[in-house]
C-alpha positions, 0 to 999 in steps of 0.5 A, spaced: 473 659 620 473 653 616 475 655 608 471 651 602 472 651 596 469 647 590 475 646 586 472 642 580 466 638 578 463 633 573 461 637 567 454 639 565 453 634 571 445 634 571 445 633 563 451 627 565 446 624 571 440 624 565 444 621 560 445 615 565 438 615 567 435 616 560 439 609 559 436 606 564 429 607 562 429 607 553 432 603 548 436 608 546 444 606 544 450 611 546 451 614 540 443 617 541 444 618 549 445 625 549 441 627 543 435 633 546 438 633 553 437 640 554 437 644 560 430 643 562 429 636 559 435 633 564 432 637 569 426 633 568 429 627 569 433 629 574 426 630 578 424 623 575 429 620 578 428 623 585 421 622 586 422 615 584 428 613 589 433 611 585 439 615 586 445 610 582 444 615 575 447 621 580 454 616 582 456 618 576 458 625 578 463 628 582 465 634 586 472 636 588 472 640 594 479 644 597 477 643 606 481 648 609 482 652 616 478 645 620 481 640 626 483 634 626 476 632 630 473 634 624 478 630 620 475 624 624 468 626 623 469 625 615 472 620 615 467 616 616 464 618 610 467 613 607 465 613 599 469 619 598 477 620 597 481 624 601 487 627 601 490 629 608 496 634 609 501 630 613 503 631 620 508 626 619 512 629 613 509 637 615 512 640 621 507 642 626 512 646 632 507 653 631 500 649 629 495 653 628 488 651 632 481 651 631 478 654 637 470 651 639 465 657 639 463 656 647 470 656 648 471 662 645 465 665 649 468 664 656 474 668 658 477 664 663 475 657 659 479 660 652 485 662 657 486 656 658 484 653 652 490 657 649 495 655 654 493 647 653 495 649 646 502 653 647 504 648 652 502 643 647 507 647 641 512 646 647 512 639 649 511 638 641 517 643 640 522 640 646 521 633 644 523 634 636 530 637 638 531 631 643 529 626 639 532 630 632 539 629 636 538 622 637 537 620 630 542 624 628 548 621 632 545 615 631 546 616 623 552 620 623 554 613 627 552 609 621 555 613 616 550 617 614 553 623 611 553 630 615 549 634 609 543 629 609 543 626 616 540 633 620 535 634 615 533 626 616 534 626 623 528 631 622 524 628 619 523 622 624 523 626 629 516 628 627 514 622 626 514 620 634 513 628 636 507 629 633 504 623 639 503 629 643 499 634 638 491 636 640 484 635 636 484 641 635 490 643 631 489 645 624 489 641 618 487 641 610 484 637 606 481 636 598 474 631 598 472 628 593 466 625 593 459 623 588 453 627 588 450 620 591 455 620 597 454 628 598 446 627 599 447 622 604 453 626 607 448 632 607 443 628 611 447 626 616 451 632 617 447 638 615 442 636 622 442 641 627 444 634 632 451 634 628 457 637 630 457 644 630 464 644 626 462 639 621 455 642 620 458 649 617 462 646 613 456 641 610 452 647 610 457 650 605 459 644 601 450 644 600 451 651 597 457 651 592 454 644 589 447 647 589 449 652 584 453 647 580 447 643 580 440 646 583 436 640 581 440 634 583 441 638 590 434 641 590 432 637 596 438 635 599 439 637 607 437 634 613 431 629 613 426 634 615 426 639 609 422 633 606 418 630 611 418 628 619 425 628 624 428 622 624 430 624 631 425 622 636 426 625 642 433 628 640 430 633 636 432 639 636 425 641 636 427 647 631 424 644 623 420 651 621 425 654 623 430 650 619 426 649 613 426 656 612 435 657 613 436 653 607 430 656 603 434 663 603 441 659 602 438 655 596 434 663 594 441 666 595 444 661 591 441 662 584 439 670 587 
């Protein structure tokens, strides 16, 4: 199961988005911006900003996320939020030969699909394994040639070896990363992610992210969630069909998270 961590997030985040707002709509200078922004009045704010549509006040915030337990087809999916900054556990510095590996729910259902599910994943670990040492061997003989001294030359060997090795490694195998993405970036992450027509292992983790900042910050991310928390599916004939029933999913995640 996927692990999320909120690791750490702009200060007062809410009374920060305010301050820019307040800046964008008044005369006041900076030494003035803060004065009265009080939990209710940056929640005031806040609000203003949403009804209006304007959502660059809410960049200036950010949000530090701990990713763990997820593959490496979520990573592909994420990526592609590309306003963010990642940091990526390396499979070419991190030795993968016994990886760990996200098993898909309806394979997991399926007896005779999860047993050949894991045996794809133990022959992978095999072949990772095999081709390591042939390769390792290699590029320490070629080093050793070179004048590489012994006490460094397997240990480099190594290290190459994995390099190339790690060709033969699965979407599915493990990783780990830290997110860190601004309170805008989050809400569209949110649309985008949290619908139900979103992958199931990038969805759970979009629903998780949702609930930790909605307790850092409830309204800046009061509406955040699929679209059709706020009005019509966007997804025409691809709807899953499902808006009561998806509306009221986030009303007790939101409910629970100030409960």
């Amino acid at each position: 199961m996927p692990k999320v961590t909120l690791l750490t997030h702009t200060g007062e985040p809410e009374r920060l988005v305010a301050a820019a707002a307040k800046l964008c709509y008044s005369p006041v200078g900076v030494d003035e911006l803060l004065d009265g922004l009080d939990e209710k009045k940056s929640a005031d704010f806040v609000e203003m900003l949403s009804s209006y549509g304007h959502e660059s006040p809410t960049e200036h915030c950010t949000f530090t996320f701990a990713i763990e337990g997820v593959s490496r087809a979520f990573l592909a999916q994420i990526t592609r939020h590309r306003i963010a900054s990642y940091s990526v556990q390396s499979q070419r510095y991190v030795e993968e030969g016994d990886f760990a590996y996200v098993i898909p729910p309806a394979v997991a259902e399926d007896p005779q699909a999860l047993t050949l599910f894991r045996e794809a994943m133990a022959s992978a670990q095999a072949g990772y394994r095999a081709i390591a040492e042939l390769l390792a061997a290699g590029h320490k003989r070629a080093l050793l040639e070179a004048g590489e001294p012994e006490s460094s030359a397997a240990a480099k060997a190594g290290k190459m070896a994995i390099e190339d090795a790690r060709f033969v490694l699965p979407n599915a195998c493990d990783t780990k990363m830290i997110v860190t993405m601004n309170a805008r970036s989050l809400q569209n992450f949110f649309r985008h992610r949290c619908c139900n027509r979103a992958q199931w292992e990038i969805r759970g983790v979009a629903d998780e992210m949702l609930r930790l900042v909605y307790e850092a910050a409830p309204t800046l991310f009061k509406t955040a969630g699929p679209p059709c928390l706020r009005g019509r599916c966007p997804e025409g004939g691809k709807t899953c069909g499902k808006i009561e029933e998806v509306r009221a999913r986030y009303l007790r995640m939101k409910e629970g998270a100030h409960g």
